[in-house]
C-alpha positions as CSV (number, residue, x, y, z in Angstrom):
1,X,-41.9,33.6,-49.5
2,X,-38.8,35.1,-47.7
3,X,-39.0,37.5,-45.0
4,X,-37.5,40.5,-45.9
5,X,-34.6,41.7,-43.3
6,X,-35.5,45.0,-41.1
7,X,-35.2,48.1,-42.9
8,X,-34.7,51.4,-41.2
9,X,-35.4,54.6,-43.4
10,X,-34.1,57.9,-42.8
11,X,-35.7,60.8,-41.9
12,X,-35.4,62.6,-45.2
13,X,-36.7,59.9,-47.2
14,X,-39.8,59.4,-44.5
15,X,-40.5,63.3,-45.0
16,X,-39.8,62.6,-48.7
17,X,-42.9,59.8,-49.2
18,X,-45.6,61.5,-46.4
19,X,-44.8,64.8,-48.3
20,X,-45.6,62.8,-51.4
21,X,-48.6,61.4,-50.1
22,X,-49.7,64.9,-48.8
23,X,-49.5,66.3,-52.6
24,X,-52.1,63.6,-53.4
25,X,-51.4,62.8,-56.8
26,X,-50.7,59.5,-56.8
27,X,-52.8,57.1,-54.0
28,X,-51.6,55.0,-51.3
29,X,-50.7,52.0,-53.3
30,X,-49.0,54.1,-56.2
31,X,-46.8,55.3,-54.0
32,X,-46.5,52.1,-52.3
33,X,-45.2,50.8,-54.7
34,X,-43.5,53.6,-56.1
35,X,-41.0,53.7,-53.2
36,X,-41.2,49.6,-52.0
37,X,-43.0,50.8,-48.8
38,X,-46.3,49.4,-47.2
39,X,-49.4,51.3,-48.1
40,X,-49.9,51.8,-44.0
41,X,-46.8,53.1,-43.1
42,X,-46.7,55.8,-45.7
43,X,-50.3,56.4,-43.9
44,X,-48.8,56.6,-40.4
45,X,-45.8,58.8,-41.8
46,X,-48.3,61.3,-43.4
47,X,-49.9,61.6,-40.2
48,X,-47.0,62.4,-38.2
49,X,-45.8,64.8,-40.4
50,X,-49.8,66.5,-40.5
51,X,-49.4,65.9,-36.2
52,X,-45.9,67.6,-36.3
53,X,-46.3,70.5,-38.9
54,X,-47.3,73.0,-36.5
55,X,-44.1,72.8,-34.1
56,X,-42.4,73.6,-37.4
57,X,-43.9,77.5,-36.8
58,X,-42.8,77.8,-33.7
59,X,-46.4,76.6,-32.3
60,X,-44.6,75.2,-28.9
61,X,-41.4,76.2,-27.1
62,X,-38.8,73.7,-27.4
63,X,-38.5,72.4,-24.0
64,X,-34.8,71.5,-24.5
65,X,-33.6,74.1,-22.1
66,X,-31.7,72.9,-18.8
67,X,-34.8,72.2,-16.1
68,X,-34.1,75.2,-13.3
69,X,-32.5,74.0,-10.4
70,X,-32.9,75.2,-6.8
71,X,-29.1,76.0,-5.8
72,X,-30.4,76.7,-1.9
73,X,-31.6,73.0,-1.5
74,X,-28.6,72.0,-3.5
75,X,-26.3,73.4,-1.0
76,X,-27.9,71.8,2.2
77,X,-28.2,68.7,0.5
78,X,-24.2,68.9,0.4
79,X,-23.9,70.2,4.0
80,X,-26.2,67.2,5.1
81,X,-24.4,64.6,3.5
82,X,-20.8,66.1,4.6
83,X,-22.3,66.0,8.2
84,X,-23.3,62.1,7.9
85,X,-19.9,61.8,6.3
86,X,-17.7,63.2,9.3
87,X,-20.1,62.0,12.0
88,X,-20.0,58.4,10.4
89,X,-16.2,58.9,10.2
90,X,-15.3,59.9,13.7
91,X,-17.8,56.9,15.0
92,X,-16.1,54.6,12.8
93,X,-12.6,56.0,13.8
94,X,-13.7,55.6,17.7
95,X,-14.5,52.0,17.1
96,X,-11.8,51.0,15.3
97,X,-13.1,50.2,12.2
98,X,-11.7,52.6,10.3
99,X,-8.1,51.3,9.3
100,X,-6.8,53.9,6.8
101,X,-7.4,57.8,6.4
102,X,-8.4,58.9,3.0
């Protein structure tokens, strides 16, 4: 027997099957067969949609926003590192090592 090649389904048609077997008119291996599936994954499709259902209603905030940022420490982060940049350029500069300017 062959291996069959990889198949990746779409969202649609994975809410399409677990919503079928939510309905419950047909069983696992109707609709196994019914849409050339295995019996388990239409099993762990219908429990991620039954897991999932309640963000749907707005259960959870989406926690897509941009994470808040502290400007302050931000801003001597930058101050910092432009110190170490000068110091590190006028040492270099003293000692020769610094050939060109930027």
């Amino acid at each position: 027997m062959a291996r069959r090649a990889r198949r990746n389904h779409t969202p649609a048609f994975k809410a399409k099957v677990a919503l079928a077997a939510v309905k419950g008119e047909k069983t696992l291996s109707e609709l196994a067969q019914q849409f050339d599936v295995h019996a388990n994954q239409i099993k762990q499709w219908k429990d991620q949609l039954l897991e999932g259902a309640a963000g749907v209603f707005g259960g959870e905030a989406k926690a897509d926003a941009a994470p808040t940022v502290d400007l302050k420490d931000l801003h001597a982060k930058i101050g910092q590192l432009a110190l170490e940049n000068d110091f590190l350029s006028g040492a270099l500069g003293k000692a020769g090592l610094l050939s060109a300017k930027r």
